[in-house]
N, C-alpha and C positions, 0 to 999 in steps of 0.2 A: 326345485328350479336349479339348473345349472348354473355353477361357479364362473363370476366374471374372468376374462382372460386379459392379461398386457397384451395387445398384440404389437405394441412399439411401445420402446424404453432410448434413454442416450447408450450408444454405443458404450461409453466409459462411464466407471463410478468415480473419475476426480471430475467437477464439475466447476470452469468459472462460470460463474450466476450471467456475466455479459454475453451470453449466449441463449439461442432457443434450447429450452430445457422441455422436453417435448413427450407427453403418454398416450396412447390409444388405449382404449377400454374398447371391450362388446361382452354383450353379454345377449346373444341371436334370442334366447328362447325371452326372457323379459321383455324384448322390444318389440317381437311379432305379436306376444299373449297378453301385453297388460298396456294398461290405459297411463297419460302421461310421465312417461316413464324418465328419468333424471340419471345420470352417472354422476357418483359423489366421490371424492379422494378426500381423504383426513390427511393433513400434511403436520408429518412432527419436524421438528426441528430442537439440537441438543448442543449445548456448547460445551458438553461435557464426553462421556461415551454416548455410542449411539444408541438410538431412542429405542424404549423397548414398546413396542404396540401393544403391548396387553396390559399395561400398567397405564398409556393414554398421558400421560402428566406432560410430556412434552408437545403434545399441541398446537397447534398454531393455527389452527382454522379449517374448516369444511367448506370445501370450492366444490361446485357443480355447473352441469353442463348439459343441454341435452343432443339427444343421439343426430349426426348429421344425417347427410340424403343416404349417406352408406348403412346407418345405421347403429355407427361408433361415435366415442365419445373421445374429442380429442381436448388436452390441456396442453397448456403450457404457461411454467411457473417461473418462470425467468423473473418479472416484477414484481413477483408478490415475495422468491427469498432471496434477491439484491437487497432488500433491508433488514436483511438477519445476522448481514458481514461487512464489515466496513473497516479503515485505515487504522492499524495501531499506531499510536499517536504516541503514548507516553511507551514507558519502558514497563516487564513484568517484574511482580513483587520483590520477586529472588535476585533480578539482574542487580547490579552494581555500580557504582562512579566514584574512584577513590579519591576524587576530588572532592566530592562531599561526604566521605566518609561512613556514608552508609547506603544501606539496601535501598531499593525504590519503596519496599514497602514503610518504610519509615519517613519515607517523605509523599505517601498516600498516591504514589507512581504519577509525581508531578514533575519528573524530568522527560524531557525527551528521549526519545528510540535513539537517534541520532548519536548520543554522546556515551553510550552506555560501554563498559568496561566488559570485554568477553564475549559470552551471551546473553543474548533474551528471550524467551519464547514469545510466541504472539498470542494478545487478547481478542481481537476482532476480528481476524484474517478468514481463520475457516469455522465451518459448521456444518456438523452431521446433520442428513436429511433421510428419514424413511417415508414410504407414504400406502395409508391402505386404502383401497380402491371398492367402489362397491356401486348397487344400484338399489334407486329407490321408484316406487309406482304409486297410483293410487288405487286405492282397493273399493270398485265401486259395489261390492254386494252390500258393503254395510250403509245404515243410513246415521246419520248424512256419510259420502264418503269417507275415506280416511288416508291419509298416508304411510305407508311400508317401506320403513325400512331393512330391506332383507339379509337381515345376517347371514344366512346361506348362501351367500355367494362371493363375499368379500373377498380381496386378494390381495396380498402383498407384493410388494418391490421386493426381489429377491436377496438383494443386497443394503450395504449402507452406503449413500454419495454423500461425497467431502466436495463441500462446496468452499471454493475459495474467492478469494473478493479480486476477480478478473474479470476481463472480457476478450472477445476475438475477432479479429479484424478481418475485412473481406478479402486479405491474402494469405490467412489461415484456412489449409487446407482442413477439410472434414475427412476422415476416413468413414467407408459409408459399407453397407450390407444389405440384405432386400429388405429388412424390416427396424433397421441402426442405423444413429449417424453419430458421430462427435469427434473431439480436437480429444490426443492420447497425450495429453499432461504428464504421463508418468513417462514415456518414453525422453522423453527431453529434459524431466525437473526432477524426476525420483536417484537421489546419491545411490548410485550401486557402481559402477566406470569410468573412467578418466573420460566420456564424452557427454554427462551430464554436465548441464548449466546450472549455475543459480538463476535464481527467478529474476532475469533480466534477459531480455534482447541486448543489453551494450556487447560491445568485443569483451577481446579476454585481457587487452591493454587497456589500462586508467590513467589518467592523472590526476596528480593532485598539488596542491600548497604542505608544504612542510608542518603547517600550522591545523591541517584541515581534519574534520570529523567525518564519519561515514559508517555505516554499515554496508552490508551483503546478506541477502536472504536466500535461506533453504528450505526446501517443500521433503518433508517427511511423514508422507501420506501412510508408512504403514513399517515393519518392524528391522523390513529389508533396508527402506532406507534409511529408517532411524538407527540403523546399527553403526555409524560410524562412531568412531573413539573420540577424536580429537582431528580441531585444526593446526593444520602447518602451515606456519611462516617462515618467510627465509627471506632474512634482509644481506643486500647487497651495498656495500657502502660505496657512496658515491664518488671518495677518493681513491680507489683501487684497492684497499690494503685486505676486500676478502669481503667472507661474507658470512652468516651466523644462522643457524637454522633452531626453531623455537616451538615446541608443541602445547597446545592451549588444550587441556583436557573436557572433555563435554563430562559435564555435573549440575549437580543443584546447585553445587557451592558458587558455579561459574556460571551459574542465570540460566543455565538449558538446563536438565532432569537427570536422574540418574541411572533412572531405566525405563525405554521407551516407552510406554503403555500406548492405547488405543484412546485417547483421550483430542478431542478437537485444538486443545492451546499448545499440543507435543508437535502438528502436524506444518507450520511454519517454525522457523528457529531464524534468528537474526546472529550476527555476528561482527565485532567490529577490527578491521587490519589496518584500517587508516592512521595516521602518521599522529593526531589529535587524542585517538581513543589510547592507543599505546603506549603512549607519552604519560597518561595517567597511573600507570599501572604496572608498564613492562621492564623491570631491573636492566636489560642487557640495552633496548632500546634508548631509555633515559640517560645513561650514557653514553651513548652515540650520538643522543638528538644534542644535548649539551656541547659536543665538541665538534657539531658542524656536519659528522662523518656521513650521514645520510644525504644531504643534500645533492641533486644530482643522482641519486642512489635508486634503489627499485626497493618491492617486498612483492613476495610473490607468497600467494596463499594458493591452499587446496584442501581437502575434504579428505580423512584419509579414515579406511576402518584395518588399526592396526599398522602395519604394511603395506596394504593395498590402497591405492589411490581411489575416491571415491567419485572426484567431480576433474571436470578441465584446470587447467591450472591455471589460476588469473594474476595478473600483474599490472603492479600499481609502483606507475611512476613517479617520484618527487621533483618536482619541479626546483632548479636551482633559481636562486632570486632574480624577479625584474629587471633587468638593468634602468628603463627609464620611471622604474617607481610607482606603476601603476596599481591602483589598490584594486586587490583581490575579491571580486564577487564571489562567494561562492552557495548554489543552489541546491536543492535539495526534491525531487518532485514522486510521486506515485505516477507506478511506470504501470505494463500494461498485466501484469502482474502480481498485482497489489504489494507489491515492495515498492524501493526504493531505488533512484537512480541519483547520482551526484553531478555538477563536474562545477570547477572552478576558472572565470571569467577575468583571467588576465592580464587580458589588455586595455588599451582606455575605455575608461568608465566617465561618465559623467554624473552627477550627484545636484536636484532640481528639487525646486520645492513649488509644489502646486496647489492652486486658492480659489475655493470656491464658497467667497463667503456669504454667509445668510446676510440680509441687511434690515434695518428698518428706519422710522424718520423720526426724529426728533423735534419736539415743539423750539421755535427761538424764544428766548423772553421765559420770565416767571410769572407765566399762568394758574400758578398752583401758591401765589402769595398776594398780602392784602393790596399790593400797587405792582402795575403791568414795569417792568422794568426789560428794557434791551439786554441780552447776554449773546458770549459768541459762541454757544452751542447752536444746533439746530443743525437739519439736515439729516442728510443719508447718511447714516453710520453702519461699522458693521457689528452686528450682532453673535455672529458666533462664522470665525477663518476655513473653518473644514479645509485645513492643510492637511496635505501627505505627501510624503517624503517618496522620488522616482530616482530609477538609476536608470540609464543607456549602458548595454554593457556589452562586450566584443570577444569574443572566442579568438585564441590563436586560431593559422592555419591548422585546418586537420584533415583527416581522412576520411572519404566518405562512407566508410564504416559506421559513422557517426551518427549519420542521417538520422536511424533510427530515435534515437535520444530524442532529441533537439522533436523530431515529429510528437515524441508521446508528453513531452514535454508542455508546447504548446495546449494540448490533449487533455492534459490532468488537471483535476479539480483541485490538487493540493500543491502547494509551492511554496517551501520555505525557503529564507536566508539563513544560511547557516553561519554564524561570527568565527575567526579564529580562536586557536587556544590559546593566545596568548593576552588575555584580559588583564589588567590589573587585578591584584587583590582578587583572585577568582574565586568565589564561596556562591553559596547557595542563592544568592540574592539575585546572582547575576544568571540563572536560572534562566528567566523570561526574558534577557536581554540574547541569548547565545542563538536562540534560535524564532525569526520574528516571522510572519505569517506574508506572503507576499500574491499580488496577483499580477499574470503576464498578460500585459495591454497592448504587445504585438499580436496580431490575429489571425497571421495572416504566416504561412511556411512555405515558401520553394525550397525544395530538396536541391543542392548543386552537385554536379560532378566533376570530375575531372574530366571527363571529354567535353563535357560544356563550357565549365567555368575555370578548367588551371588550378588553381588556388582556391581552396576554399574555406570563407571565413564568415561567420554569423554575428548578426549584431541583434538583440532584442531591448526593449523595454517592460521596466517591470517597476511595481507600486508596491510600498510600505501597506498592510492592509489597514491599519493602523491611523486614526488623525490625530495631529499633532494639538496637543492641549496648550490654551491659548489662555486669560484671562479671561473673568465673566464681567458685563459690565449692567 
């Protein structure tokens, strides 16, 4: 019998899972010659190197399908491997926080991505996908029937797809071919020239609090773009007197690896340039942050392999203090990208506490003693507050470059508050205080413009995920 054929594949092998991830099978002579006849795909999935089919251990399931009016067998696995990838959350084994003085892995990588010193690699983000394709009939000469599965005609996906914990929106173009379709990832997110992005939509300007944490994520799908050396910083002090340029070496020692392999956790890498991360760790910086000199100041980061510049060059501006005191929200959300996107909420904030308490009734009197006696209980009481703590909070004016954010923002499942570095007594404990889990209760986004609106300035609402613990009665 002749060998099953792909006749459609995704155009690309980087793949975000938030898209139709789409196969055709035929196989003409088994669907004219045999009796109910099935297209099956064995889907591997590997969060290690990619899966090898003849060894099988990586697995994930046998989907099937049967032939349409064409006589092909179409999949699509978009649902079934969005739960093989999901948000890194904590920080990787190797990454760092010289604040707590040691590895994530010694604290069982129970700090945040967020705070982490250098780099990180990612645990969740991507996973290798092969998938072998085949067909099965039933074989009516035997009795009773039986089912075949015909190993003669099996066929592989040519390639390995790196699937990354994205999606794509309906003003992401598809490049398309008479038998392909898909979004080229690598054209826009793989480090090879000053006109790669990190895995974000924001601009290439930031802002931030003096006090603030953050990272920036990179997509290093394969050995081109994993070849960069090191990040460059170059801080600009915000009193005029110059400026300092600072190379962060990529290693194991520095939470990314030391030579790129082909491995699924090589193919995101985190990094942190914000003003909170450095402060823990940077000798040149922590003398500067001490005497004020950055304030008002920039740092401009870039991707470099060697001498050659490997990404756009971004810059992050430090925000010089409030004048009228207003406290710093600052958030944290999974953009569309499966990274991370920041910005910090510095204008008035209000700060609410909301109650929805459980109740129940209370007898008056002592019903439960040898003589009925009056007391002044009784009634509707509450049995348990379910308080949580809301913020209203307000974006300076900015530019509508912005848009983007502020929309994916709304969008994401994940949103943290992120606390300042400047905690008392800051150690390990304060761990689960630094960064607390929040959900945004505005629902609702107009994009503004300048031609619409002049000035443009956001205000959201957003909830502690968290209730506040109350006494039990």
């Amino acid at each position: 019998m002749a060998t099953s054929i792909i006749e459609q594949e995704p155009k690309y092998y980087s793949l975000p899972v938030g898209q139709p991830i789409i196969f055709v099978i035929s196989n003409d002579t088994a669907v004219a010659n045999e009796s109910n006849v099935m297209f099956f795909a064995d889907v591997h999935i590997s969060s290690e190197g990619p899966p090898n089919l003849s060894v099988g251990d990586k697995i994930i399931g046998r989907f099937q399908t049967t032939p349409n009016n064409k006589g092909v067998g179409m999949f699509d696995f978009s649902s079934v491997v969005e739960n093989f990838v999901s948000a890194d959350v904590g920080a990787s084994p190797n990454a760092k926080h010289d604040e707590f003085g040691a590895a994530s892995a010694t604290l069982n990588e129970s700090y945040p991505i967020h705070i982490i010193d250098k780099y990180s690699y990612s645990l969740n983000s991507v996973r290798f996908m092969k998938i072998q394709f085949g067909v099965q009939y039933l074989d009516t000469t035997s009795t009773p029937p039986a089912v075949v599965v015909d190993t003669t005609t099996l066929v592989n996906t040519t390639g390995t797809y790196k699937l990354m914990n994205g999606y794509l929106k309906e003003t992401d173009e598809l490049e398309t071919t008479s038998t392909k379709f898909g979004y080229n990832i690598i054209s826009k997110f793989a480090l090879a020239t000053t006109s790669k992005s990190f895995l974000s939509n924001m601009p290439t300007t930031l802002y931030c609090d003096i006090d603030d944490y953050g990272t920036i994520a990179m997509y290093t799908p394969n050995s081109t773009s994993g070849g960069f050396t090191h990040m460059e910083l170059e801080y600009v002090w915000g009193d005029g007197s110059g400026s300092q340029t600072v190379d962060v070496n990529r290693g194991n020692g520095n939470g990314a690896w030391a030579a790129w392999s082909l491995i699924a956790t090589n193919c995101q890498l985190y990094f942190s340039p914000f003003p909170a991360n450095l402060n823990a760790w940077e000798p040149i910086f922590q003398g500067e942050y001490t005497s004020g000199k950055i304030k008002g100041g920039l740092i401009r980061v870039r991707a470099m392999n060697g001498v050659q510049q490997y990404s756009k060059q971004y810059t992050i501006k430090v925000n010089c203090d409030e004048e009228k005191g207003y406290e710093p929200i600052r958030l944290a959300w999974l953009n569309q990208w499966g990274a991370y996107d920041y910005w910090t909420f510095n204008k008035k904030s209000i700060n609410s506490i909301n109650s929805s308490p459980t109740t129940w009734n209370q007898l008056s009197g002592t019903w439960g003693e040898s003589k009925y006696a009056p007391r002044w209980q009784g009634g509707e009481k509450n049995l348990r507050m379910n308080s949580k703590e809301r913020y209203r909070i307000n974006t300076d004016f900015i530019g509508e470059e912005y848009n983007v954010m502020f929309e994916e923002m709304i969008n994401s499942p994940i949103v943290y508050k992120i606390r300042p570095y400047h905690l008392t007594n800051f150690n390990y404990a304060h761990n689960s205080k630094l960064v607390q889990s929040v959900r945004v209760l505005t629902n609702s986004f107009t994009k503004k413009t300048r031609a619409n609106d002049k000035l443009i300035q956001y205000g959201f609402e957003i909830e502690l995920s968290k209730t506040l613990k109350t006494q039990s009665v």
